[in-house]
PyMOL Python script that loads the backbone (N, CA, C, O; Angstrom):
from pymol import cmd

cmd.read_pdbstr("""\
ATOM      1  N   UNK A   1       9.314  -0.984   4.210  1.00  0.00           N
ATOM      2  CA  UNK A   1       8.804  -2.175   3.580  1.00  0.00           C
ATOM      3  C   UNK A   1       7.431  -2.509   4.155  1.00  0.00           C
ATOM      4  O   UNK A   1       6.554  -3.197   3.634  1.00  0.00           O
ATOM      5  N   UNK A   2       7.419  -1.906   5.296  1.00  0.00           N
ATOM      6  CA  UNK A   2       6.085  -2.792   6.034  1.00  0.00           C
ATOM      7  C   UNK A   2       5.135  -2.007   5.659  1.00  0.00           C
ATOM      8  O   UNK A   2       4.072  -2.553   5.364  1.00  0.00           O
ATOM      9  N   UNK A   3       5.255  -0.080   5.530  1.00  0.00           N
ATOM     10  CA  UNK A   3       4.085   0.351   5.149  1.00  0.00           C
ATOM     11  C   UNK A   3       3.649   0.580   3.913  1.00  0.00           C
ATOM     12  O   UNK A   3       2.661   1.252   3.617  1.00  0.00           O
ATOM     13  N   UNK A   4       4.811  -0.300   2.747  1.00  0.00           N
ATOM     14  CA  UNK A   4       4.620  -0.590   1.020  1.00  0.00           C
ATOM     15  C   UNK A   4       3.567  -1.231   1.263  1.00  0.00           C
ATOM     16  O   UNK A   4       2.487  -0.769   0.894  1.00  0.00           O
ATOM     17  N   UNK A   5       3.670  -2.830   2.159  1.00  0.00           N
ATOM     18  CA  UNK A   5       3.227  -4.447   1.862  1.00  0.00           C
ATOM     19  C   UNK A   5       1.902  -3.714   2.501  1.00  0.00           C
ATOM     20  O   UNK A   5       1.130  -3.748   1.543  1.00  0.00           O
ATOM     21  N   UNK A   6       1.457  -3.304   3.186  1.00  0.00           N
ATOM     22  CA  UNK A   6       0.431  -2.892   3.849  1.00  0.00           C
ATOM     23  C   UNK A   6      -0.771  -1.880   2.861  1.00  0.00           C
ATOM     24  O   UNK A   6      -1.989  -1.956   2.699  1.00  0.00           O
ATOM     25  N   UNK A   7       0.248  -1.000   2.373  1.00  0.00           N
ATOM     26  CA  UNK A   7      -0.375   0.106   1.340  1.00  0.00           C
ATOM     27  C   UNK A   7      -1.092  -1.014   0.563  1.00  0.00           C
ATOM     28  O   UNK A   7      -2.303  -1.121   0.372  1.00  0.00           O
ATOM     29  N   UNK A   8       0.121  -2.008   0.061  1.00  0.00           N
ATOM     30  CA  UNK A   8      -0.613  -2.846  -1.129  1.00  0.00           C
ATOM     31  C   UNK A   8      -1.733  -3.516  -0.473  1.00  0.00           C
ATOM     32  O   UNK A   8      -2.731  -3.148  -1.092  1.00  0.00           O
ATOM     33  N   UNK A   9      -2.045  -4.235   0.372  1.00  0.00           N
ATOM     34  CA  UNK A   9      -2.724  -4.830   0.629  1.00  0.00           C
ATOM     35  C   UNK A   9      -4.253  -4.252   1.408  1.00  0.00           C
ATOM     36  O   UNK A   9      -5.268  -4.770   1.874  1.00  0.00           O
ATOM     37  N   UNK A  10      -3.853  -3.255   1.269  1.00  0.00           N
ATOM     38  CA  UNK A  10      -5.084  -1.970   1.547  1.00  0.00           C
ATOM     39  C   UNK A  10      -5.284  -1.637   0.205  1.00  0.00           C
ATOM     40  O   UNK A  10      -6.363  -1.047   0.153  1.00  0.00           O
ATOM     41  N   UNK A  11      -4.725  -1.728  -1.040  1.00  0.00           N
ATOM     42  CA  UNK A  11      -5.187  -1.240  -1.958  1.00  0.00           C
ATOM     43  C   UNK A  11      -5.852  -2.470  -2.717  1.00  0.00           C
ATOM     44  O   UNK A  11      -6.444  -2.131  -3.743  1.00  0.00           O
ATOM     45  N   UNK A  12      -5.876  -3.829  -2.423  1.00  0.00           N
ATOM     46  CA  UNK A  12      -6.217  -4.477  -2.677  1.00  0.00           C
ATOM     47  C   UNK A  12      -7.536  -5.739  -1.858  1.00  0.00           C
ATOM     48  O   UNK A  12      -7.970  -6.889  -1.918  1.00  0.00           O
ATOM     49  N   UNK A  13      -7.634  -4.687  -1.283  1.00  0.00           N
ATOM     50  CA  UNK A  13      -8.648  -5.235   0.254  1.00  0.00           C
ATOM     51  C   UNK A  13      -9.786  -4.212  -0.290  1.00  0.00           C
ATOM     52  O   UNK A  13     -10.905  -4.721  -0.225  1.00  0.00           O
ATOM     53  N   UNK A  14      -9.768  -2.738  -0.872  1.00  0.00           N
ATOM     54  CA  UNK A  14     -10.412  -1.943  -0.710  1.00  0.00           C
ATOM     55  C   UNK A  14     -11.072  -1.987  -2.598  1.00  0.00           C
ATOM     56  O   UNK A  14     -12.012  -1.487  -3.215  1.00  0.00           O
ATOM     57  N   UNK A  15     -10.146  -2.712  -2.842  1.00  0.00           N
ATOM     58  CA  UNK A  15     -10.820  -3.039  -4.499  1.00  0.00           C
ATOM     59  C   UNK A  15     -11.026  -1.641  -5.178  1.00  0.00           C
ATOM     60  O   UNK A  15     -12.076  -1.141  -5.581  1.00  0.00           O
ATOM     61  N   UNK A  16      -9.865  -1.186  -5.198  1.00  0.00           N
ATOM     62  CA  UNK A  16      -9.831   0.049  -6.289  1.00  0.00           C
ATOM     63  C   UNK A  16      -9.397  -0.597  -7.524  1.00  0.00           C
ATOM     64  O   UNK A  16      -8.614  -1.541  -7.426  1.00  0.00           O
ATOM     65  N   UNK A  17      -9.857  -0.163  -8.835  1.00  0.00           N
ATOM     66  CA  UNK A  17      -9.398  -0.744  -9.721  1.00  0.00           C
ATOM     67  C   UNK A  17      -8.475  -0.129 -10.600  1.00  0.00           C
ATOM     68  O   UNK A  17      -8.480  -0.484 -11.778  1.00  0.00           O
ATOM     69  N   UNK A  18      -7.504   0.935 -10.119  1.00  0.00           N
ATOM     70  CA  UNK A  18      -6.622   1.177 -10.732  1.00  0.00           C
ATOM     71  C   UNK A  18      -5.154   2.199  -9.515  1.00  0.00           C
ATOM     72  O   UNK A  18      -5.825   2.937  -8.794  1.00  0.00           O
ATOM     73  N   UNK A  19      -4.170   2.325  -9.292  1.00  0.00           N
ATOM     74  CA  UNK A  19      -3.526   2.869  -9.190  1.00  0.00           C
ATOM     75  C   UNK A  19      -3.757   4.039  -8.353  1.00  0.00           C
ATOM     76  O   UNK A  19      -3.525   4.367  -7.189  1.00  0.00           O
ATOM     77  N   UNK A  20      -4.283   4.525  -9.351  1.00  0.00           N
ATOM     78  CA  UNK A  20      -4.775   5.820  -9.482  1.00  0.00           C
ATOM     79  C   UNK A  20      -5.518   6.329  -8.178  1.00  0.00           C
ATOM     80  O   UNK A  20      -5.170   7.120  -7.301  1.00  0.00           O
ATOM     81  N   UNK A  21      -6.713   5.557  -8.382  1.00  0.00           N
ATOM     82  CA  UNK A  21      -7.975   5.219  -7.646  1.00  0.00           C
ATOM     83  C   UNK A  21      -7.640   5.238  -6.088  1.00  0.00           C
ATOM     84  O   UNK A  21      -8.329   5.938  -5.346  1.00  0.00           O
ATOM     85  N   UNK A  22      -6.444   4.372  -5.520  1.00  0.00           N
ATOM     86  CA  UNK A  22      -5.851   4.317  -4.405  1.00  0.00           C
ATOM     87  C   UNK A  22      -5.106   5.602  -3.986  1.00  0.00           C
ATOM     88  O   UNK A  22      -5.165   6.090  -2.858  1.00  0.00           O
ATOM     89  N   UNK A  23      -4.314   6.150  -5.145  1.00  0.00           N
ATOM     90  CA  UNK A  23      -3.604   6.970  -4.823  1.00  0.00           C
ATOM     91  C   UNK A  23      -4.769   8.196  -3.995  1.00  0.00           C
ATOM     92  O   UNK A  23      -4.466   8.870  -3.011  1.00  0.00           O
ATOM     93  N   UNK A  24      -6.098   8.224  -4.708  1.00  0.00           N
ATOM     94  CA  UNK A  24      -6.984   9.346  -4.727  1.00  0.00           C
ATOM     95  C   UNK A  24      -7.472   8.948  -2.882  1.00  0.00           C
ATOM     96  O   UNK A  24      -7.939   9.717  -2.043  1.00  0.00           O
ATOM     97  N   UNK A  25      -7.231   7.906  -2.797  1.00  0.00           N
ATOM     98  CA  UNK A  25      -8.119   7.813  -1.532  1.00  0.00           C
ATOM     99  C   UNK A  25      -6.558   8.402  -0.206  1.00  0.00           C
ATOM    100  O   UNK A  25      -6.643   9.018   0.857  1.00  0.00           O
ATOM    101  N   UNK A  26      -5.375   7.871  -0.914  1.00  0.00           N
ATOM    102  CA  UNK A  26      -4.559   8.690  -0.290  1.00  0.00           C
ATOM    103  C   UNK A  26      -4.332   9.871   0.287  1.00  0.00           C
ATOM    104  O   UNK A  26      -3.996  10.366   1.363  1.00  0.00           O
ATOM    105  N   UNK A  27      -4.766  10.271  -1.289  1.00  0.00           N
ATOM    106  CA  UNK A  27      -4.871  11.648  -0.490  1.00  0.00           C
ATOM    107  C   UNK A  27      -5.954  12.114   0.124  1.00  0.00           C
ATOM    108  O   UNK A  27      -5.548  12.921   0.960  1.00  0.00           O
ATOM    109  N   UNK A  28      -7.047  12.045   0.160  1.00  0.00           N
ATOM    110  CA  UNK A  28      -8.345  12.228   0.389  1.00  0.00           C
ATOM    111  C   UNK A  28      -8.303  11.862   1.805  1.00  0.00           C
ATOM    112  O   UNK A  28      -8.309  12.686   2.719  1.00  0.00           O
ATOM    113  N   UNK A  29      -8.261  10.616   1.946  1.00  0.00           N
ATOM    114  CA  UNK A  29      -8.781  10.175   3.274  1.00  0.00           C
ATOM    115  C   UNK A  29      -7.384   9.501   4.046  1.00  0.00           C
ATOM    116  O   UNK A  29      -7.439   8.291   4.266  1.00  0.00           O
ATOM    117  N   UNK A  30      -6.466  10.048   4.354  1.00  0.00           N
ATOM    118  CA  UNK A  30      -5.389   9.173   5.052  1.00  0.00           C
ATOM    119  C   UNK A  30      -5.646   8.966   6.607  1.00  0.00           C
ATOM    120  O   UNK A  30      -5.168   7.932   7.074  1.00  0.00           O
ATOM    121  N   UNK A  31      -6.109   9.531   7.189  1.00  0.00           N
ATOM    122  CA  UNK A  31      -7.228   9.053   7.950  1.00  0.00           C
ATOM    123  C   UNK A  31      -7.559   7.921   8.416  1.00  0.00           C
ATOM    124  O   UNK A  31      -7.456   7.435   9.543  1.00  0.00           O
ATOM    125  N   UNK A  32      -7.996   7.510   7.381  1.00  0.00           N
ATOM    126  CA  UNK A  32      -9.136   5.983   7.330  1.00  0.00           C
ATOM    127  C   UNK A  32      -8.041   4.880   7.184  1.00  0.00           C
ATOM    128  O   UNK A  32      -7.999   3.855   7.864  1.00  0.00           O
ATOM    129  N   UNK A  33      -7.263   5.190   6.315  1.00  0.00           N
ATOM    130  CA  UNK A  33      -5.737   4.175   5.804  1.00  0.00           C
ATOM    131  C   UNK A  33      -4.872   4.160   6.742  1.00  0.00           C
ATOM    132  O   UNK A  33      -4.285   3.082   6.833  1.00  0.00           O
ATOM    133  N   UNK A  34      -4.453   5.243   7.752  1.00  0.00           N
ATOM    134  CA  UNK A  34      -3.898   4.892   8.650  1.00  0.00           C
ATOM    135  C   UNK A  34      -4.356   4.532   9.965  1.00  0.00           C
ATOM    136  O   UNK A  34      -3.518   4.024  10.710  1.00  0.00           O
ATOM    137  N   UNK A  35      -5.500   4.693  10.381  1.00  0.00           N
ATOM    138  CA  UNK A  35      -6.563   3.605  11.489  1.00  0.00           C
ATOM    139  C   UNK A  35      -6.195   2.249  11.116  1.00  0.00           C
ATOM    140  O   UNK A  35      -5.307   1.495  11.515  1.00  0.00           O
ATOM    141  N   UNK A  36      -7.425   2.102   9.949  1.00  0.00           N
ATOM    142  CA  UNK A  36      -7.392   0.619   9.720  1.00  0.00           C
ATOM    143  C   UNK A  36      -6.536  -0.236   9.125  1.00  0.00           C
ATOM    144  O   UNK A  36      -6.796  -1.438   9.179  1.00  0.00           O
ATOM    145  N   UNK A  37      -5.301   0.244   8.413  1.00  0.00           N
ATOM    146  CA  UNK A  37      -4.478  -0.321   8.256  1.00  0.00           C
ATOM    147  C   UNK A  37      -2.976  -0.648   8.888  1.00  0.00           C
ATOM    148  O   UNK A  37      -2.074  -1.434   8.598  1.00  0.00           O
ATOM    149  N   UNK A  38      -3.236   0.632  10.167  1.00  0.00           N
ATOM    150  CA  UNK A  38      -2.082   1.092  10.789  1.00  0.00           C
ATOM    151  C   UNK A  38      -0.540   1.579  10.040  1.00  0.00           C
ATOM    152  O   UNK A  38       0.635   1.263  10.227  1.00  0.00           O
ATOM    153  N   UNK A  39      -1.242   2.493   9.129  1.00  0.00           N
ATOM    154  CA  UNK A  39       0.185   2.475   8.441  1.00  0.00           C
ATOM    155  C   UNK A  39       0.806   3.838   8.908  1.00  0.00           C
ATOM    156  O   UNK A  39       0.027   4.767   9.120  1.00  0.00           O
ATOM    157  N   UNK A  40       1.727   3.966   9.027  1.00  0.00           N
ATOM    158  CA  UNK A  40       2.565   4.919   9.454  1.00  0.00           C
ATOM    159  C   UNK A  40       2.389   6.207   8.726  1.00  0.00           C
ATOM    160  O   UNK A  40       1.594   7.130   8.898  1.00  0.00           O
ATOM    161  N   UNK A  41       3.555   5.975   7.679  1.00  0.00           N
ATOM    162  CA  UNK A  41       3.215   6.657   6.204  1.00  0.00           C
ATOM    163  C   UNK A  41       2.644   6.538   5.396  1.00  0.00           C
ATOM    164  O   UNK A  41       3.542   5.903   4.843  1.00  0.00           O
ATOM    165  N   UNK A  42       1.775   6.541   4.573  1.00  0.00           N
ATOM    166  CA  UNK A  42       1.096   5.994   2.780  1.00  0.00           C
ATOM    167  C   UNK A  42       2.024   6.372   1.938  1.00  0.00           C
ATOM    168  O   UNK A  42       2.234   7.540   1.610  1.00  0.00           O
ATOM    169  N   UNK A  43       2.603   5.431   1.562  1.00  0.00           N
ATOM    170  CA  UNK A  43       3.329   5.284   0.516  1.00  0.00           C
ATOM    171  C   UNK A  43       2.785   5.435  -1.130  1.00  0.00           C
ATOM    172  O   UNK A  43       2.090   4.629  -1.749  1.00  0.00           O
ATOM    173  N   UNK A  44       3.441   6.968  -1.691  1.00  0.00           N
ATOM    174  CA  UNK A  44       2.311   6.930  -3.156  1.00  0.00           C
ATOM    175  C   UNK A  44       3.142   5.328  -3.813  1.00  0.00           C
ATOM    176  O   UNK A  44       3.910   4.483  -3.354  1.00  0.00           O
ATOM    177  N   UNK A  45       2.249   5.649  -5.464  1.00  0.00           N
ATOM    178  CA  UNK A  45       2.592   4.794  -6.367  1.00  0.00           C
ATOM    179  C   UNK A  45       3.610   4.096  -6.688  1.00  0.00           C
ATOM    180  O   UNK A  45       3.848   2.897  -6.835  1.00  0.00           O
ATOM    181  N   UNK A  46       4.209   5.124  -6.776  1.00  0.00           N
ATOM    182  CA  UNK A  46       5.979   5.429  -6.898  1.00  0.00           C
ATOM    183  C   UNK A  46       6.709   4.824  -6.536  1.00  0.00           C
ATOM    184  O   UNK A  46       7.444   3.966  -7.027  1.00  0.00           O
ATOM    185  N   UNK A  47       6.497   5.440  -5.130  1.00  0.00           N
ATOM    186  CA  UNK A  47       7.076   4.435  -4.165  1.00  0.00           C
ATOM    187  C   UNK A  47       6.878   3.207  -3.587  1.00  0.00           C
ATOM    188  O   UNK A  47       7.808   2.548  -3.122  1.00  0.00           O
ATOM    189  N   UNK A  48       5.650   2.826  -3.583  1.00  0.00           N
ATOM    190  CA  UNK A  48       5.679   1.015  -3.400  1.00  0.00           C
ATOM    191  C   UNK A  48       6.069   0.523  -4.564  1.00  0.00           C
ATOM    192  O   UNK A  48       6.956  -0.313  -4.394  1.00  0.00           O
ATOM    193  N   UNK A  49       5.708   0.727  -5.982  1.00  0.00           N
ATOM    194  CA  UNK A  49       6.486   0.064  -7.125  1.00  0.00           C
ATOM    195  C   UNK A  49       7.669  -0.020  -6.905  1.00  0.00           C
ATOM    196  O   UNK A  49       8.162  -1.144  -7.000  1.00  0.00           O
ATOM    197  N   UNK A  50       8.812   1.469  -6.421  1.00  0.00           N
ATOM    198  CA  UNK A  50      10.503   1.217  -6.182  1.00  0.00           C
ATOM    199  C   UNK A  50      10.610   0.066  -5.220  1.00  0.00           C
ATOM    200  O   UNK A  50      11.363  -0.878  -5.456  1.00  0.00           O
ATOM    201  N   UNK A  51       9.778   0.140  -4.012  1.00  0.00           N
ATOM    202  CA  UNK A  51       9.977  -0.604  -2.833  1.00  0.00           C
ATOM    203  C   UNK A  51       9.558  -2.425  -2.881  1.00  0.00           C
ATOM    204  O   UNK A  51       9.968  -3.383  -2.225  1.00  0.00           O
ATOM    205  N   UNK A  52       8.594  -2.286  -3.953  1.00  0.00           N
ATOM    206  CA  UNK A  52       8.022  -3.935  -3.917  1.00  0.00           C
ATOM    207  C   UNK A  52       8.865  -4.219  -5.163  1.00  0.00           C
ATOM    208  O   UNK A  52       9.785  -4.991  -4.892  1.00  0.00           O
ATOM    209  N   UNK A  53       8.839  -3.889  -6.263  1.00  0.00           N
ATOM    210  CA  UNK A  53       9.334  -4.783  -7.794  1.00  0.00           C
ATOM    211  C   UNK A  53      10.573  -5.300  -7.243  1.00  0.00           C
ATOM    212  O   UNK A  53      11.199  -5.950  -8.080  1.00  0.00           O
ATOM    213  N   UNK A  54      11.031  -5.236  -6.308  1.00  0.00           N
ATOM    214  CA  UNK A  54      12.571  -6.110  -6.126  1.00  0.00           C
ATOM    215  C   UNK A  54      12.166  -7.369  -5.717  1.00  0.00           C
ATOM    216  O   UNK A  54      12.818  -8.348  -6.080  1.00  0.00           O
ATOM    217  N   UNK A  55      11.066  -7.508  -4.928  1.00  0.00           N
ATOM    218  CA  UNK A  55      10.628  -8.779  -3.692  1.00  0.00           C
ATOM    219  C   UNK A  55      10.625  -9.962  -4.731  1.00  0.00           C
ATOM    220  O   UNK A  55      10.214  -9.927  -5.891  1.00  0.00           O
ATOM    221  N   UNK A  56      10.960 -10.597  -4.318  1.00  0.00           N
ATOM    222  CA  UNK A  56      10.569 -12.001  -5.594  1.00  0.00           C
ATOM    223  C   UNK A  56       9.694 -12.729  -4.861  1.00  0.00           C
ATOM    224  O   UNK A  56      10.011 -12.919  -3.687  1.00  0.00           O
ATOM    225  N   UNK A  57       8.380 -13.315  -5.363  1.00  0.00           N
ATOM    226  CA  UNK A  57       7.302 -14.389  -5.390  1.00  0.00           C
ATOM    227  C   UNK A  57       7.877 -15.483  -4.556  1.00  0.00           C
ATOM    228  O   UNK A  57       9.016 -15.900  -4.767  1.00  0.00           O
ATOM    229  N   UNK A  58       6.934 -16.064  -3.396  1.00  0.00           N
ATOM    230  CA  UNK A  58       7.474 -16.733  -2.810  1.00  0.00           C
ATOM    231  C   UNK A  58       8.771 -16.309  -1.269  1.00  0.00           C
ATOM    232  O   UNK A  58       9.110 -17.131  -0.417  1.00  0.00           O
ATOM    233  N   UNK A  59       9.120 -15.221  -1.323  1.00  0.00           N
ATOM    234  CA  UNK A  59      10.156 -14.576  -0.594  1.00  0.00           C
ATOM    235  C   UNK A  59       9.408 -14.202   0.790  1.00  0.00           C
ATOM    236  O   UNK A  59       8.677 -13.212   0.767  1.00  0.00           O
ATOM    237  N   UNK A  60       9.539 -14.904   1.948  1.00  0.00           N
ATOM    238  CA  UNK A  60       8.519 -14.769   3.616  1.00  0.00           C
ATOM    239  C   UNK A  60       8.865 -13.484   4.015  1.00  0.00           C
ATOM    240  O   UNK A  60       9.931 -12.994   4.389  1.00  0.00           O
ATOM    241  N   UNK A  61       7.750 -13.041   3.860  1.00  0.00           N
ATOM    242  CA  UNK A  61       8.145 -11.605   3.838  1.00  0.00           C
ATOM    243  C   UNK A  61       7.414 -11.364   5.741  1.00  0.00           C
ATOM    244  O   UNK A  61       7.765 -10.301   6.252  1.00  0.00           O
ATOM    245  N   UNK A  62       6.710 -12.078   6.433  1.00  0.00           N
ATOM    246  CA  UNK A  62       6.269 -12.327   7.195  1.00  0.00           C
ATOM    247  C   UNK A  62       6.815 -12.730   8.183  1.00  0.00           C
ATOM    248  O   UNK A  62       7.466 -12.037   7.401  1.00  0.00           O
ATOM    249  N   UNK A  63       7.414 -13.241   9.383  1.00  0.00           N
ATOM    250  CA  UNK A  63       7.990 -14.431  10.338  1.00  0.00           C
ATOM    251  C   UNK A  63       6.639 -14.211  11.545  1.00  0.00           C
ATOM    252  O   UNK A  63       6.588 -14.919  12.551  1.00  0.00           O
TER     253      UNK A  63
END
""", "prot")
cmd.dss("prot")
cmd.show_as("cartoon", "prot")
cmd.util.cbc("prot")
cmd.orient("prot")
């Protein structure tokens, strides 16, 4: 869960404008995504969609 919320928020920090776009830097540069974001694994598309569409809005995903 932590390296979905993270993926997302690296994919949305880094202003790709599609999916896709993120996925490409995935593969390309994991590198850079796992420095500065500290993520363990990069989670493709796929898999943060299976892993996030359950979370409901509002749900502290944080403590």
């Amino acid at each position: 869960m932590e390296d979905a919320l993270m993926a997302a928020f690296a994919m949305h920090s880094l202003k790709d404008p599609s999916m896709l776009q993120f996925e490409r830097h995935r593969l390309e540069e994991p590198t850079n995504l796992k420095t500065i974001y500290k993520l363990k694994s990069i989670p493709s598309d796929t898999q943060m969609r299976d892993i996030l569409d359950p979370v409901q809005m509002g749900t502290p995903l944080f403590y």
